[in-house]
N, C-alpha and C positions, 0 to 999 in steps of 0.2 A: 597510408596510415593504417594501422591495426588496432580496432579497438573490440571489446571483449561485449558480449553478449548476452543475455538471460538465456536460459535454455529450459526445457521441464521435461521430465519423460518420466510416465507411469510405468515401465517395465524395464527400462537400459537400454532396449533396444529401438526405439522409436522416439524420437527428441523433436521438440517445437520453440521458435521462437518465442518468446515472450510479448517481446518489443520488436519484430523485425525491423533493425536501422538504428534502433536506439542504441547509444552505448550505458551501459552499467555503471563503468567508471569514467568520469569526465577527464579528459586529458588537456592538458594547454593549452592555448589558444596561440600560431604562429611562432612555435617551440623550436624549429627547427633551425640549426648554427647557432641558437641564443644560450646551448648547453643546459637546460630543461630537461627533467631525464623523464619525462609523463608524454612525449611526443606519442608513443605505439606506449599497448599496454597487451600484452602477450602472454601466454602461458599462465594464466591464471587459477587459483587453487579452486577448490572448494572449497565454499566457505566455512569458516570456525569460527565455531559459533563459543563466546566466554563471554561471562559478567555482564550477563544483558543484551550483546553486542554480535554484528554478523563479521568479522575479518575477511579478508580477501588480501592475498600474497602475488603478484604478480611481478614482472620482470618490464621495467620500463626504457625507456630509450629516447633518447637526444636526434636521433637523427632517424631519417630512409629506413623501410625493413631489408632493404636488399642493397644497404651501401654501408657503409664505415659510418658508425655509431656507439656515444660511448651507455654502458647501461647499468642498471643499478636494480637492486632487491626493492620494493614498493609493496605500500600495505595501504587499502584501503579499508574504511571505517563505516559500518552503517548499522542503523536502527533494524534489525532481523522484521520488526511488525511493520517495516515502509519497504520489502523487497518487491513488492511486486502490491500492484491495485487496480481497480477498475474505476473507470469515469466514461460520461456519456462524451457521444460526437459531439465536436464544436458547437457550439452556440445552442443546443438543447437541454432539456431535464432529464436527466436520464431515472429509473425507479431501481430498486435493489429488492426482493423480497424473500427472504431468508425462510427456511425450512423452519419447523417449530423449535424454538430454543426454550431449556429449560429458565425461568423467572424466578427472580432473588435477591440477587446484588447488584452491583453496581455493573454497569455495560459503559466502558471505554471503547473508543473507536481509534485507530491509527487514521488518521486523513492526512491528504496538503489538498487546505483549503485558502488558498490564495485571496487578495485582495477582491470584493466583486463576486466571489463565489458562495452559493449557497446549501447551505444541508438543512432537511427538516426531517424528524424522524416519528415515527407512528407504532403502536404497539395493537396489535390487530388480531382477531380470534383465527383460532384455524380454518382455513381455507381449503376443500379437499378437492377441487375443480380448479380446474387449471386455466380455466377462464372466466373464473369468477372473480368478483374484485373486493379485496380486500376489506373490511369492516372495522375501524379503529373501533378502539376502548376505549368509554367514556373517562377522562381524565387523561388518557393516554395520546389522541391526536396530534396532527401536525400545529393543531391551534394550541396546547397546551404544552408543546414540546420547548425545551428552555437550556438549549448545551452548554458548556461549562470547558474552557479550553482550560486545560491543567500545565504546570510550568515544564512538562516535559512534551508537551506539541499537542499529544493525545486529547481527545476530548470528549467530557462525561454527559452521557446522555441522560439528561435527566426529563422529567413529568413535573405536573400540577400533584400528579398522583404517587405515592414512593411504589418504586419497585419492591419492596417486600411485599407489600398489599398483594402480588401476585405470584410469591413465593409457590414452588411446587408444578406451577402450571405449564403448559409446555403451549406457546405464543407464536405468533409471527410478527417480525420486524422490520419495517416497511422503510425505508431510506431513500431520500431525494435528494439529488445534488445536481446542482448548473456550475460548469467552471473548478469543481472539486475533485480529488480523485482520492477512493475511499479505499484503502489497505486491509487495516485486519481488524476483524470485531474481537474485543479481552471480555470475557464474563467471571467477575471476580462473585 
């Protein structure tokens, strides 16, 4: 079976898995003589990115890579803000603590937060020690934190406190998640 990858590389000449083992695109599940054409998933593009949306073009197959198989042009479809995230080891909390981000609008997060898993998030003053620990805003803590899943997956991190109240300031955003895996921060 052939299935296709993440890869990342800061210069072209140096590439890492993403997911070592993971496939990117899910192929069928005992596809093979059932004429399934997602059996191997091969030659795949780079993604094109239109209309909100990541494309991937690849070449799929019915059968063996190295036997009589028939094959067909295949397009896979995905949310560009879900290609790639972080989550903690099994069964732990894992922390996320972000560089100072400018404050204002509204803070969407891409997640899959699954059934059981959890996120709490904190807005926290700058921290210039690398081993120091964090400091929520009052009104801003994990205690006053209250997320908002919106009907496209996403979800709006909201406060007791509005995010304007802190318009101009440049912050740190502190994320906790059991069970969750947390994608892309939108700061609209």
């Amino acid at each position: 079976l052939v299935d296709c990858q993440l890869t990342l590389s800061h210069d072209l000449l140096h590439w890492e898995r993403i997911a070592p083992g993971q496939a990117l695109i899910p192929r069928s599940e005992g596809c093979y003589g059932s004429g399934v054409p997602d059996c191997c998933c091969i030659y795949a593009s780079a993604p094109v990115f239109r209309d909100g949306k990541a494309y991937f073009y690849y070449m799929g197959g019915s059968g063996p890579h190295t036997n009589y198989r028939e094959s067909s042009l295949m397009r896979y479809v995905m949310d560009p803000d879900r290609l790639a995230g972080w989550q903690a080891a099994p069964g732990r909390t894992g922390s996320l603590l972000t560089h100072g981000l400018s404050m204002g609008g509204r803070m969407l997060l891409a997640a899959d937060l699954p059934e059981g898993s959890t996120l709490r998030a904190a807005i926290c003053e700058q921290v210039h020690n690398l081993y120091a620990t964090p400091k929520a805003l009052p009104g801003y803590g994990f205690e006053d934190f209250s997320p908002v899943t919106l009907p496209d997956g996403k979800v709006e991190l909201r406060w007791l406190q509005p995010l304007e109240a802190l318009k101009g300031q440049s912050l740190h955003l502190l994320l906790e998640t059991e069970g969750g895996t947390l994608c892309t921060l939108l700061l609209e």
